[in-house]
N, CA, C and O atoms as a Tinker XYZ file with bonds, in Angstrom:
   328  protein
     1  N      9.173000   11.571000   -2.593000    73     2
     2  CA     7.991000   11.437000   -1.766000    64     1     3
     3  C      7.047000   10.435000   -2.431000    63     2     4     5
     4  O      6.688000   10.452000   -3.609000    81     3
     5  N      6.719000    9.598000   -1.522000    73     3     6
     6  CA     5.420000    8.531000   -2.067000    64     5     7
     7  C      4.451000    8.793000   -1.429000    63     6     8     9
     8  O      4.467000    8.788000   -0.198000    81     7
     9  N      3.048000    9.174000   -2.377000    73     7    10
    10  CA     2.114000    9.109000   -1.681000    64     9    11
    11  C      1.048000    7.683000   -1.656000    63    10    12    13
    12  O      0.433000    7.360000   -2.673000    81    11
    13  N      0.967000    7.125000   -0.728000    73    11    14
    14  CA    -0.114000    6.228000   -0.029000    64    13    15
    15  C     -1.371000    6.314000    0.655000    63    14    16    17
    16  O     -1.625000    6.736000    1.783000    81    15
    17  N     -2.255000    5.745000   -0.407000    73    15    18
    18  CA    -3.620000    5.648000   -0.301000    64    17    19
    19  C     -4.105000    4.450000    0.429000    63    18    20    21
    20  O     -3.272000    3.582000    0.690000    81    19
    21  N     -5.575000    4.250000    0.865000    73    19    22
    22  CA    -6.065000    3.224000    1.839000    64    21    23
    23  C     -7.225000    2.959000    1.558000    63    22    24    25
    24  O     -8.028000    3.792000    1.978000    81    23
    25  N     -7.683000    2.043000    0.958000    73    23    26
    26  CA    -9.349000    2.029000    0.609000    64    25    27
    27  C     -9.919000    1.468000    1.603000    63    26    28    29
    28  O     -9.256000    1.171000    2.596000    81    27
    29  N    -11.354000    1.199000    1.520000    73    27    30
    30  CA   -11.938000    0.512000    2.155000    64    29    31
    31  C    -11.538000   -0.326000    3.608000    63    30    32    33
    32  O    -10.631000    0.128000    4.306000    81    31
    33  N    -12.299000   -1.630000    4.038000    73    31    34
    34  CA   -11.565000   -1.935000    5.587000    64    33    35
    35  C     -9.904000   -1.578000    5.941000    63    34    36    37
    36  O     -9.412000   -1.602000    7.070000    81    35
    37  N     -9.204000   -1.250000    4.693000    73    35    38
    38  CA    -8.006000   -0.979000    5.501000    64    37    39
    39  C     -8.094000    0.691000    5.549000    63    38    40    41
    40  O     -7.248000    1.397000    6.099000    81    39
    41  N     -8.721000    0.949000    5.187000    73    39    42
    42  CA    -9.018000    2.876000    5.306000    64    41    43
    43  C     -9.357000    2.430000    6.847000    63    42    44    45
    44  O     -8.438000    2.356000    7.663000    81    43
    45  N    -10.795000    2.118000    7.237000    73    43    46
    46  CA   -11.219000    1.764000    8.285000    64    45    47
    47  C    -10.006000    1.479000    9.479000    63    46    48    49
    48  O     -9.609000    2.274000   10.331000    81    47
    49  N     -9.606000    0.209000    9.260000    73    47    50
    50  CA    -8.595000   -0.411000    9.890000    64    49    51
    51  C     -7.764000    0.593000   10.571000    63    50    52    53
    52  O     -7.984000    0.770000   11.769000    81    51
    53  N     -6.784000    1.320000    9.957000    73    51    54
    54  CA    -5.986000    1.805000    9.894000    64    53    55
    55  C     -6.068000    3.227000   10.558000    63    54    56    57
    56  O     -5.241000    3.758000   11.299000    81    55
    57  N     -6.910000    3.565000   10.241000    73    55    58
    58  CA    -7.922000    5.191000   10.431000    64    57    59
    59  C     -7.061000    6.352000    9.989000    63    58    60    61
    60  O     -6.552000    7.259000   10.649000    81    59
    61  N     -7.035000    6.094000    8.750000    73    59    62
    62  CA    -6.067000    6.756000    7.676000    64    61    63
    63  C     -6.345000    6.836000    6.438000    63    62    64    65
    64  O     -5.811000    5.937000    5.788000    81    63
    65  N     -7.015000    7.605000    5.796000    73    63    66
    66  CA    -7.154000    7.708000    4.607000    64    65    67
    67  C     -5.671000    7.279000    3.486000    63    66    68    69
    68  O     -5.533000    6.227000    2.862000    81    67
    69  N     -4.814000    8.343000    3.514000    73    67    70
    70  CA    -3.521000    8.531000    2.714000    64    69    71
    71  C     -2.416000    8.738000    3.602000    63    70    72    73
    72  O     -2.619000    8.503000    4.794000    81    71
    73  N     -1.330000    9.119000    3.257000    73    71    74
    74  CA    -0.042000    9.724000    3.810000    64    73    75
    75  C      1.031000    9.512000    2.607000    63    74    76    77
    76  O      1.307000    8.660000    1.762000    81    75
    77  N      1.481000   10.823000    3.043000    73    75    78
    78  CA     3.264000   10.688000    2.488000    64    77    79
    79  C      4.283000   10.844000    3.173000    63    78    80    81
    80  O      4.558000   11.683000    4.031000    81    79
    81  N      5.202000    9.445000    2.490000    73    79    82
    82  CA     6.536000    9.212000    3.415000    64    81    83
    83  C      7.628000    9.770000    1.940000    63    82    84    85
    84  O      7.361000   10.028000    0.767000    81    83
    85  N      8.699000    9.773000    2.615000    73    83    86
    86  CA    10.051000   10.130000    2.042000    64    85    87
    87  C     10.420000    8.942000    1.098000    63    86    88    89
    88  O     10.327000    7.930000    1.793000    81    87
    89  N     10.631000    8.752000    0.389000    73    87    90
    90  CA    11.199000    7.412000   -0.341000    64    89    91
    91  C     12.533000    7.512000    0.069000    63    90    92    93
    92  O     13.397000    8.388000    0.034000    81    91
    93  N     12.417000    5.929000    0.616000    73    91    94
    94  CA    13.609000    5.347000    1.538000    64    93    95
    95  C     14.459000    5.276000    0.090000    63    94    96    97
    96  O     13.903000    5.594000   -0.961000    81    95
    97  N     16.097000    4.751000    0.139000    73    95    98
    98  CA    16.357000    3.836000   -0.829000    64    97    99
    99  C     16.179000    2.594000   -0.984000    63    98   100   101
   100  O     16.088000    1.962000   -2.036000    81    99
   101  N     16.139000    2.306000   -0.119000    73    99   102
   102  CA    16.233000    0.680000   -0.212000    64   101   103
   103  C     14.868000    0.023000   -1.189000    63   102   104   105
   104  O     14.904000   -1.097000   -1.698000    81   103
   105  N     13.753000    0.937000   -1.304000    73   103   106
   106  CA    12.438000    0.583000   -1.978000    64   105   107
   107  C     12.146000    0.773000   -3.342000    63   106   108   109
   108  O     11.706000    1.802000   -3.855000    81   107
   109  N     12.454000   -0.410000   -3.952000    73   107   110
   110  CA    12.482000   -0.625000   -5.191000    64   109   111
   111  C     11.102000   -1.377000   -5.695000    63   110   112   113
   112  O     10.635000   -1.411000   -6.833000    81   111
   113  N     10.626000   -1.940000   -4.538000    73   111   114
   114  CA     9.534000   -2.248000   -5.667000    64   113   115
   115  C      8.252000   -1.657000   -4.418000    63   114   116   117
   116  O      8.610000   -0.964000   -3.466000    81   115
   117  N      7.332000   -1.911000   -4.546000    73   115   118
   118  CA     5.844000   -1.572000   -4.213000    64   117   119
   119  C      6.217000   -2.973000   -2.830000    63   118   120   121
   120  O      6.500000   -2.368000   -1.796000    81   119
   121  N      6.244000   -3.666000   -2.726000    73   119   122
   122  CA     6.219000   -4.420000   -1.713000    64   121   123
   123  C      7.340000   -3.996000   -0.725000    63   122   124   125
   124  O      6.992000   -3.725000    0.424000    81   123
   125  N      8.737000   -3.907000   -1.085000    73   123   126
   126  CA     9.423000   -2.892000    0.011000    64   125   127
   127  C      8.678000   -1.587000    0.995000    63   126   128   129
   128  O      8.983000   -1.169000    2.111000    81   127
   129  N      7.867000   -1.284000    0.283000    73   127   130
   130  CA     7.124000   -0.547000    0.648000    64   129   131
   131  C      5.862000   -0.841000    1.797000    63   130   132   133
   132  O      5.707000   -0.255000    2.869000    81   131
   133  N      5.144000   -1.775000    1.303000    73   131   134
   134  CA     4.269000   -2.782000    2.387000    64   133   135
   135  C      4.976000   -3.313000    3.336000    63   134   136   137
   136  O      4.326000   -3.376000    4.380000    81   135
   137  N      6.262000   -3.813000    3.437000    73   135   138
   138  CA     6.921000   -4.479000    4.230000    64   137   139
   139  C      7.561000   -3.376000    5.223000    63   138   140   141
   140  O      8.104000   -3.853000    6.220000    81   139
   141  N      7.577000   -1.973000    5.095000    73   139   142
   142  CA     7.705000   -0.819000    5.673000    64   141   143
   143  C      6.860000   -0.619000    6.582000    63   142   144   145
   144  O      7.078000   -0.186000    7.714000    81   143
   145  N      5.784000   -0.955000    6.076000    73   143   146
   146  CA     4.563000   -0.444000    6.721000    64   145   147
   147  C      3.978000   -1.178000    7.696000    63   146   148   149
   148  O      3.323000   -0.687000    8.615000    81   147
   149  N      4.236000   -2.630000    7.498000    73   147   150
   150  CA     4.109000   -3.862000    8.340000    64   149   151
   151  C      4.611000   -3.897000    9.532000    63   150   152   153
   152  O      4.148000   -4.432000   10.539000    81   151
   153  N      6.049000   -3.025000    9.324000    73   151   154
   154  CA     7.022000   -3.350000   10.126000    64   153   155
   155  C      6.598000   -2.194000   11.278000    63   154   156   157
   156  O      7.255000   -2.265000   12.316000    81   155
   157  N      5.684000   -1.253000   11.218000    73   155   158
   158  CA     4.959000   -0.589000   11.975000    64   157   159
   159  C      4.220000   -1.347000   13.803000    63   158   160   161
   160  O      4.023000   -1.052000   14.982000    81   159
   161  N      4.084000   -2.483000   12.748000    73   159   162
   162  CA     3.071000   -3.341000   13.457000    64   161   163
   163  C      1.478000   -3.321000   14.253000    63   162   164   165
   164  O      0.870000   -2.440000   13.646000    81   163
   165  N      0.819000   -3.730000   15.016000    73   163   166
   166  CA    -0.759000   -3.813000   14.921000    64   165   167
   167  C     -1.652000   -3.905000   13.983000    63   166   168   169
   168  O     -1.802000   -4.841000   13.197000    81   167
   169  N     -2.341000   -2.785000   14.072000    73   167   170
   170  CA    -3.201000   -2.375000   12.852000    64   169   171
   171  C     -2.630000   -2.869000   11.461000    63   170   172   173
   172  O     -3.192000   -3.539000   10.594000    81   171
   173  N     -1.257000   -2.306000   11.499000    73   171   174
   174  CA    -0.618000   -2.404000   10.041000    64   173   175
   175  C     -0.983000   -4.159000    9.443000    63   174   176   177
   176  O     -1.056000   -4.514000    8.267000    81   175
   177  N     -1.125000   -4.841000   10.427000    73   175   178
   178  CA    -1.098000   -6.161000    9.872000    64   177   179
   179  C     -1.882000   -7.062000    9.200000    63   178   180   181
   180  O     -1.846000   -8.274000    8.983000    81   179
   181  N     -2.911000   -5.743000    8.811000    73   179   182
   182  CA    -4.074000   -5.567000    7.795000    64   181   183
   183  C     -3.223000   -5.530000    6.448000    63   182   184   185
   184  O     -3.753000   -6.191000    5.555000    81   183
   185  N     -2.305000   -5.054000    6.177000    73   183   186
   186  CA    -1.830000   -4.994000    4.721000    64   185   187
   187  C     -0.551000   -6.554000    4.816000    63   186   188   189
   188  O      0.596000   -6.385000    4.401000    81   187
   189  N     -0.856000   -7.522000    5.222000    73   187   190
   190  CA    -0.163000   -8.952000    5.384000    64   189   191
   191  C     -1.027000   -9.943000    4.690000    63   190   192   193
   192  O     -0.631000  -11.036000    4.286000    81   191
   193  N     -2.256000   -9.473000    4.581000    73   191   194
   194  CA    -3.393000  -10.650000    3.570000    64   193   195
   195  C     -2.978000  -10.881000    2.529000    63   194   196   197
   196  O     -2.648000  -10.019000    1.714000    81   195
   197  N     -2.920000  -12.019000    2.371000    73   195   198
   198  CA    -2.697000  -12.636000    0.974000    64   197   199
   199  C     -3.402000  -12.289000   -0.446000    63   198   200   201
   200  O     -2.879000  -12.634000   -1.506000    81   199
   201  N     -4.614000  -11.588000   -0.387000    73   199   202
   202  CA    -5.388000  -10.696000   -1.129000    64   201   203
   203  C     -5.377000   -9.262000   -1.496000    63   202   204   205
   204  O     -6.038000   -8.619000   -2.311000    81   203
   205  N     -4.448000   -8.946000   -0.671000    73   203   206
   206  CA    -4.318000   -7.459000   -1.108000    64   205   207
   207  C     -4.420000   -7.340000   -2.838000    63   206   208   209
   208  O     -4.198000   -8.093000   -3.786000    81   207
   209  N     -4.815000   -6.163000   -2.677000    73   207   210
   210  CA    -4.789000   -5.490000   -4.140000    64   209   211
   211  C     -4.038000   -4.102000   -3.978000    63   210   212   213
   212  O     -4.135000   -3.480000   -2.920000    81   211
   213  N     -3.197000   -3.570000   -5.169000    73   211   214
   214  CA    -2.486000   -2.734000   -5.154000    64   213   215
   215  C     -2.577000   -1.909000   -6.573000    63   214   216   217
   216  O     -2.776000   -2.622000   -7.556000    81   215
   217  N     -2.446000   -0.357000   -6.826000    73   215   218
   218  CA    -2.201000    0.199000   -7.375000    64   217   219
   219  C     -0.844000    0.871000   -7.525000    63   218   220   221
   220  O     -0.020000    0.790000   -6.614000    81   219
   221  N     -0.503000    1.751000   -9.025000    73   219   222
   222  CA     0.504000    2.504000   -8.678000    64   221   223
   223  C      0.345000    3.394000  -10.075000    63   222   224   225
   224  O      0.320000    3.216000  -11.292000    81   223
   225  N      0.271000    4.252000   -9.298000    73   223   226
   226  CA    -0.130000    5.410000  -10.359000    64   225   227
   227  C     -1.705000    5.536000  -10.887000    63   226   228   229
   228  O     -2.043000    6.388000  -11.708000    81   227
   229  N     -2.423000    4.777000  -10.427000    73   227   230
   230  CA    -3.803000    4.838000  -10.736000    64   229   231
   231  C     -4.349000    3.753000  -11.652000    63   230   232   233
   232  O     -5.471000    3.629000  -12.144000    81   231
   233  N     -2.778000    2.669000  -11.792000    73   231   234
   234  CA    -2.587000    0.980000  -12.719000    64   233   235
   235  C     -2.665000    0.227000  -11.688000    63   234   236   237
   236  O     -1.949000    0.294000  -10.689000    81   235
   237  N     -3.589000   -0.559000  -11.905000    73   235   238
   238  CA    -3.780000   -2.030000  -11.296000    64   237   239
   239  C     -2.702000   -2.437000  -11.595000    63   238   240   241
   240  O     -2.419000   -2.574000  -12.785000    81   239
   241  N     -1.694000   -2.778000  -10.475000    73   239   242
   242  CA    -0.577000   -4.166000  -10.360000    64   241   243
   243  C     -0.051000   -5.089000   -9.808000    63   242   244   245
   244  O     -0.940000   -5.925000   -9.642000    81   243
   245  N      0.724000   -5.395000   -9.477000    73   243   246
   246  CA     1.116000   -6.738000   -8.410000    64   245   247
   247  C      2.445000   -6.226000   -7.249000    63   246   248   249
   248  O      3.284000   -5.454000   -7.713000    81   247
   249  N      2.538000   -6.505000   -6.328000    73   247   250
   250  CA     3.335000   -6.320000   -5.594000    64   249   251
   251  C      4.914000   -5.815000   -5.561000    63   250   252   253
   252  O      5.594000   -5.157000   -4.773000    81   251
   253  N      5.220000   -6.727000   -7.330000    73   251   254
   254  CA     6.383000   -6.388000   -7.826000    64   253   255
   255  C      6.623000   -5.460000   -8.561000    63   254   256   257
   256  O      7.684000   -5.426000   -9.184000    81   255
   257  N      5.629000   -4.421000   -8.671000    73   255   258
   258  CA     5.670000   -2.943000   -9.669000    64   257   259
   259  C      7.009000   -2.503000   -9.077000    63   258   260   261
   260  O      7.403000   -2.792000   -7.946000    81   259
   261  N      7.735000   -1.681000  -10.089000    73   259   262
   262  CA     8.766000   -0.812000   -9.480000    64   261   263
   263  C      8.281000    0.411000   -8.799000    63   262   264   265
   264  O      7.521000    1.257000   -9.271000    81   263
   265  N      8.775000    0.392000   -7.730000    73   263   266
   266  CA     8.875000    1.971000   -7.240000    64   265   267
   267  C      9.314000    3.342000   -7.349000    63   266   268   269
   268  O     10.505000    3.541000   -7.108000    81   267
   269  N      8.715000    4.160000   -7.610000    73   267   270
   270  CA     9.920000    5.439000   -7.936000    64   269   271
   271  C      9.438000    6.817000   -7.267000    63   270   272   273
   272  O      8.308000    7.261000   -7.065000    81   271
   273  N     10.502000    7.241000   -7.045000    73   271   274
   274  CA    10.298000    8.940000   -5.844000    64   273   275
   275  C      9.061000    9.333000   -6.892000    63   274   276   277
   276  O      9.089000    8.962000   -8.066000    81   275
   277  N      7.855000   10.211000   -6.273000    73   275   278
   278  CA     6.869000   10.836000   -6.753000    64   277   279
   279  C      5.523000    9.689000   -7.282000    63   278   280   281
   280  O      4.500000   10.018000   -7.883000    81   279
   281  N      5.842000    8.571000   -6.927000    73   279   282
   282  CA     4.334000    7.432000   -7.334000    64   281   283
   283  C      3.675000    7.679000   -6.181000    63   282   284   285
   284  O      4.013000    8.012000   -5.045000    81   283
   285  N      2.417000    7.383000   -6.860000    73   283   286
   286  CA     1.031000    7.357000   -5.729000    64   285   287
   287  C      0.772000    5.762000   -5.464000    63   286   288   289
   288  O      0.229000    5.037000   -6.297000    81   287
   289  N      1.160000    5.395000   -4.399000    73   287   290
   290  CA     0.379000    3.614000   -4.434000    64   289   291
   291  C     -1.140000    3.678000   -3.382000    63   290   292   293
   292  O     -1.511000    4.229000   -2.346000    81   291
   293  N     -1.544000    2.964000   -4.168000    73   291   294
   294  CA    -2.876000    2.450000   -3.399000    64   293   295
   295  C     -3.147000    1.074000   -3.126000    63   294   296   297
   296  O     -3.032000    0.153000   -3.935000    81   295
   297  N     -3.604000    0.972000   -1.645000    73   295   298
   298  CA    -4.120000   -0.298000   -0.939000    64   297   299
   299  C     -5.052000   -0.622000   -0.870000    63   298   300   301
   300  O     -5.822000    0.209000   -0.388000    81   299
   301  N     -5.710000   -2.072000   -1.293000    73   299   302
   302  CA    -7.507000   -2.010000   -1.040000    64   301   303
   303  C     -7.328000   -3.322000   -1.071000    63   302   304   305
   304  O     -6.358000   -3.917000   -1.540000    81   303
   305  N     -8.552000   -3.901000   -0.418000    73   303   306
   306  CA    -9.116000   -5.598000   -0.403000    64   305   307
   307  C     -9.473000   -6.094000   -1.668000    63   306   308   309
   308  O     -9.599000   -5.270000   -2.574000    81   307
   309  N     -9.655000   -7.248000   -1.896000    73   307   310
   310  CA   -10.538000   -7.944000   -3.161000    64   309   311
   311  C    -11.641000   -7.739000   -2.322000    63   310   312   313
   312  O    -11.883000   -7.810000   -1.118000    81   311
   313  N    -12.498000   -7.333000   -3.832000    73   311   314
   314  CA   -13.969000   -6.425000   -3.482000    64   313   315
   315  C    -14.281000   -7.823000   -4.158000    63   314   316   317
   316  O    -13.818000   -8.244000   -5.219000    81   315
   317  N    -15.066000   -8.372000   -3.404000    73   315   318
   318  CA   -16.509000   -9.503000   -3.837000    64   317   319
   319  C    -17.606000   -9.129000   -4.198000    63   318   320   321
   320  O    -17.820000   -8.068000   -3.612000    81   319
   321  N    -18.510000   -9.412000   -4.886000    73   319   322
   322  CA   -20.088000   -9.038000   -4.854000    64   321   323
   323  C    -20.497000  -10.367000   -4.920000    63   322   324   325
   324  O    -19.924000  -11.457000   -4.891000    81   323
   325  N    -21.683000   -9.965000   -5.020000    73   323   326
   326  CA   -23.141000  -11.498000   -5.083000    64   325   327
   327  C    -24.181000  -10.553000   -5.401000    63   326   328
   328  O    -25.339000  -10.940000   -5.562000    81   327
């Protein structure tokens, strides 16, 4: 089981805080995973920005983290300030 988190406009977006799916096999890294979710389509096409930011396990990482049954990933925008 993977659980998936949603921050900010894509919390919004989406109108979904979290969820857990089954870990497919085929999902080996953290982006198999986005590309799951994409493949949803509409809304989902909020997690297609070239900015995404991603967690896994509560570690800042990049798209190519490995995946494994029982990780928590999290989705959020690049947060700007001024």
């Amino acid at each position: 089981m993977i659980r998936v988190q949603y921050f900010a406009r894509y919390r919004e977006t989406l109108g979904l805080d979290d969820e857990a799916l089954d870990m497919a096999s085929d999902w080996t890294r953290i982006d198999d995973l986005r590309q799951h979710l994409l493949g949803r389509g509409g809304a989902w096409e909020v997690l297609a920005e070239r900015n995404l930011m991603c967690a896994r396990n509560q570690e800042l990482c990049s798209l190519d983290e490995p995946l494994e049954d029982g990780d928590e990933v999290a989705f959020f925008p690049t947060v700007t300030g001024g």
